[in-house]
N, C-alpha and C positions, 0 to 999 in steps of 0.2 A: 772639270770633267773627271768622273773615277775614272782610273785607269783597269782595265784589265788585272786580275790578277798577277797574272805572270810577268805584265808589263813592271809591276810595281814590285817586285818581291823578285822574280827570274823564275825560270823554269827548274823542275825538277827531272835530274838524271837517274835513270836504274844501271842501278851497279851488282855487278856477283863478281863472287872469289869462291874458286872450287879447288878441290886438292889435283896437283899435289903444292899449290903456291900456297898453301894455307899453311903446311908444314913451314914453309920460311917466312912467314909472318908471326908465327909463335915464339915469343919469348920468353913462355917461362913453361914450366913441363908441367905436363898434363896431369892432373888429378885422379885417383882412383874415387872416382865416382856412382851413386846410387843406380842399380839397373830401370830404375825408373826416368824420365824425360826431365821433370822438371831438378835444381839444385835443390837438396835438403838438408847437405852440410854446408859448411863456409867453403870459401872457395876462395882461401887466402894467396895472394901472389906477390912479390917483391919484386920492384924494378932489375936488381939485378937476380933474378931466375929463385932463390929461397922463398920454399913454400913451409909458411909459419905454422905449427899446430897449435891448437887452444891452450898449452905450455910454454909458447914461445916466450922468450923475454921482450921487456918490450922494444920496441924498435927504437933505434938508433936516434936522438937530434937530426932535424933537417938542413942542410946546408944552406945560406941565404948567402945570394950576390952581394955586394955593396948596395946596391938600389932596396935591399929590403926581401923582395923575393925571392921564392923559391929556386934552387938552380938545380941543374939535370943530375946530380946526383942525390936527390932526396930519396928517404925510404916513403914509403908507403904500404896500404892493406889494401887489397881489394874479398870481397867477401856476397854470400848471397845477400840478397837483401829482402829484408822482414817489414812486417807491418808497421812495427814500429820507422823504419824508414820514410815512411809516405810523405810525409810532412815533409821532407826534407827533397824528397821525390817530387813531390809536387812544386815544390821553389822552384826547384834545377828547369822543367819542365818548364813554367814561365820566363826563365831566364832563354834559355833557347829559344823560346819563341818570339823574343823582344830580339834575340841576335839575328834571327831569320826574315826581321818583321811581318811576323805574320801574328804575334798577339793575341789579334781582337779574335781570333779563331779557336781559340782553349778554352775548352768546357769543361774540361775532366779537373774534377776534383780530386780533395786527399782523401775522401771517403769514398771515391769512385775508385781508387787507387786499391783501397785496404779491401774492398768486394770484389773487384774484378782479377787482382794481381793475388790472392791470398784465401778464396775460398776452395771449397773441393774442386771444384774443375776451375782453375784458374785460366783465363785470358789472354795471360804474358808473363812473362819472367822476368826477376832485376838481380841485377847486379850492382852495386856500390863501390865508390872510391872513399877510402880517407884518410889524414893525415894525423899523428899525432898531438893530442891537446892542446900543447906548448906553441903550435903552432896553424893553431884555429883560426880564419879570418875575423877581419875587425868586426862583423857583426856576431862572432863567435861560432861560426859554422866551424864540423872537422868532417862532415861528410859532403866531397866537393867535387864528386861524380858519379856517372852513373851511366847503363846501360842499359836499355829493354830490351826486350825480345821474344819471339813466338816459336813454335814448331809449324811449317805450312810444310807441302808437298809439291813435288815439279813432274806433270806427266810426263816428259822425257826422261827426267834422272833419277823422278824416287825422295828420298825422305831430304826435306829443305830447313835452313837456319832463316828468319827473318829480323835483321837487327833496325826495330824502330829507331830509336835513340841513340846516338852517344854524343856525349856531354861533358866536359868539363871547366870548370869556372877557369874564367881569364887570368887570373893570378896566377895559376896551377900548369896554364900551359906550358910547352916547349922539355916538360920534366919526365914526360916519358908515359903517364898517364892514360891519358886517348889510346895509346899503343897497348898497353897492358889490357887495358878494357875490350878492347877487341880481340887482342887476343885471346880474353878467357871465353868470349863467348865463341869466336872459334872452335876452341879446344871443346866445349858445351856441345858445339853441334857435332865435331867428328865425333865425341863419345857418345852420340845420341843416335851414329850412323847416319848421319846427313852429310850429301854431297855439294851440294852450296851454301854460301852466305849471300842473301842480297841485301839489300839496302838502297835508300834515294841519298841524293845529296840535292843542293843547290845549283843551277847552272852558275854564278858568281862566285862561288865560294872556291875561290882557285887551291888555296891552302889547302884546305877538306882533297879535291880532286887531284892534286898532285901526291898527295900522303898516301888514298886510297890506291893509285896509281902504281908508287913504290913500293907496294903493298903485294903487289901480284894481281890485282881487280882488274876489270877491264866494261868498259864504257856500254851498258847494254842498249841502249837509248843510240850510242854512234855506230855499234857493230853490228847490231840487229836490226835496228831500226822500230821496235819496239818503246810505245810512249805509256805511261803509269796514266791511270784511267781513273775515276771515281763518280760512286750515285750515291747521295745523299738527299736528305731533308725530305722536301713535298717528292722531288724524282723518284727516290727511292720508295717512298708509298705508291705514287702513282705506278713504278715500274711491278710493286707485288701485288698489283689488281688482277684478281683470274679476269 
């Protein structure tokens, strides 16, 4: 028997984070940024708060544990991400969705990526994580996270952040990464005068829900009572019939 979706995969939670807990989930300072919405310089950040200019030297060796891995004091870049990205955009994207199992449900290509994320009126926005050369994974990746995200709007509060994605490969975690990540987009949406960030998470996904948690978030889905809704495929034809 297939199981239900939600049965097989868990439910999805709505999550927001608004100021001023967003100021304390920031860690690294804020960018003087384009008076435009979307990023169109780099948007370099360092674990510990140095923001690199296109001068910088380069970053520092990464520290690896005994086991080989990365450990919480590695340097890192985070920066906007370009077309050129996609490819690597589009992995990440399958790799999540192999951790969420939900797989068989990604349609979106790497040329769905470079039209939708990268023309005149783009889609969504990215952000990228990466680590120095020297210490690129074994299939030779150095760009090993990533972020999307939209501008939507909330008729109660006014201009909104919506963070589709965050991602980062399993090697890379516990190093501070995921944090970084969020917080640039954070910092993206107050310089863009938005008052929340939302985002879904997984009902299962303890780790995700306890980090969002510590975060200053709060469970939209348990305090509202509020559940994430969707019309797709034939529904969604059928529902735009005058």
């Amino acid at each position: 028997m297939r199981l239900r979706e939600e049965e097989r995969v868990g439910k999805r939670v709505c999550f927001v984070q608004t100021p001023p807990s967003w100021r304390r989930a920031l860690s690294a300072p804020s960018l003087q940024l384009p008076p435009a919405f979307r990023v169109t310089e780099p948007c370099g950040s360092k674990l510990r708060g140095r923001v690199p200019s296109s001068r910088s030297k380069p970053s520092r060796p990464i520290s690896s544990s005994p086991s080989g891995y990365p450990s919480a004091d590695m340097d890192f870049s985070i920066r906007a991400a370009n077309v050129e990205d996609c490819k690597d955009i589009a992995r990440m994207i399958r790799e999540l969705a192999e951790y969420e199992k939900v797989a068989e449900h990604v349609r979106v290509t790497q040329r769905d990526l470079e039209q939708d994320g990268f023309s005149k009126n783009p889609f969504f926005h990215g952000i990228v994580a990466e680590v120095p050369e020297q210490h690129r994974t074994k299939e030779g990746h150095t760009k090993i996270g990533y972020a999307l995200y939209f501008y939507s709007y909330s008729s109660w509060t006014g201009r909104a952040i919506y963070m589709e994605d965050l991602y980062v490969m399993p090697e890379f975690r516990g190093t501070g990464i995921g944090k970084a990540l969020m917080s640039k987009v954070a910092q993206l949406g107050l310089a863009a005068g938005c008052n929340q960030l939302n985002f879904t998470v997984l009902d299962w996904n303890k780790s995700s829900l306890d980090f969002y948690l510590s975060q200053g978030c709060f469970d939209v889905t348990d305090k509202m009572g509020y559940h994430c809704m969707r019309c797709e495929g034939e529904a969604l034809e059928h529902l735009a019939q005058p």
